[in-house]
N, C-alpha and C positions, 0 to 999 in steps of 0.2 A: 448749766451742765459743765461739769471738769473735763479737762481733757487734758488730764497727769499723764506727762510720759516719761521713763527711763530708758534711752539707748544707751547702747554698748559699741565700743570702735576700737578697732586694731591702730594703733600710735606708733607704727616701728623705732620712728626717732627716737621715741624714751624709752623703749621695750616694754609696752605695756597698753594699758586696756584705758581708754577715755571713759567716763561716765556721763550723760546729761540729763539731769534730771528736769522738765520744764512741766508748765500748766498752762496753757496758752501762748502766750507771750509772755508770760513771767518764767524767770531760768531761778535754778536754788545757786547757791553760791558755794563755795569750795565750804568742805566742814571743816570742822573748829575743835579740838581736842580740850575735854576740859578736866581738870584733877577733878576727883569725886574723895569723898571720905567714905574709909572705910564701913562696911556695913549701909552703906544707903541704897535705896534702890535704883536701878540700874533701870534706863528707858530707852526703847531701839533709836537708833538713828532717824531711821523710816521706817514703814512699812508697804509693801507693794500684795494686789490683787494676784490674784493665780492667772489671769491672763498678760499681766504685765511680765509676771515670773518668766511665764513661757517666748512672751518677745526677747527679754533677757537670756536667757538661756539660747537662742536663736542666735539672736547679736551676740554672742561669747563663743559659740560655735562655726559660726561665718568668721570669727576673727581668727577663727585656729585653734582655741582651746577645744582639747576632749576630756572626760573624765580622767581621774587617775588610775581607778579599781573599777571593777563590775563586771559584767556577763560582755560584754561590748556593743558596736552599736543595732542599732535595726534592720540593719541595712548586711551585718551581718550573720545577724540570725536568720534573717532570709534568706543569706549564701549558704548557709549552713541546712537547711532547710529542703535548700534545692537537692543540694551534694548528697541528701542522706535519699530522699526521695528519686534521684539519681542512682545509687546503689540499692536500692529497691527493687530498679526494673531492671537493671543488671543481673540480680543474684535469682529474681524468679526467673528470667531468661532463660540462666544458663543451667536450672533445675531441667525446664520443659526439654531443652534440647539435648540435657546428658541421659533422658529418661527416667530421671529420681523421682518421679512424681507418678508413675506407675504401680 
């Protein structure tokens, strides 16, 4: 059985993101750029599982990266969620007690 791991780690001394890729006891080694001729096909570096994705994605967020764009996080859509649900019970309140609802 494999047990391929990719972490991610905060390096402040070089400003940037450590990577390690290992498989037990075996580690990969720094990669290696190599010229390609034009028009040949192109082959990933690696590939990683949708659960390794998501350790990654973990470990990049623990180090302090957030996205750039998007809706933002979960954390606060749930703030947001609360706030509206929050002026919910506010505006039907102050319905019942101004008598508008007679």
């Amino acid at each position: 059985m494999r047990d391929l791991q990719l972490r991610a780690y905060a390096v402040p001394w070089q400003a940037g993101i450590e990577f390690l890729l290992r498989d037990g006891n075996a580690t990969a080694e720094p990669i290696v750029m190599k010229e390609r001729v034009v028009g040949e096909m192109l082959r990933p570096a690696f590939v990683i599982d949708m659960a390794m994705a998501q350790v990654l994605i973990d470990d990049l967020w623990n180090a302090g990266l957030r996205p750039t764009e998007g809706s933002g996080s979960a954390g606060a859509l749930a703030a947001t969620q609360k706030h509206l649900e929050d002026m919910r019970k506010l505006v039907f309140e102050a319905v019942v007690v101004s008598g508008l609802n007679e």
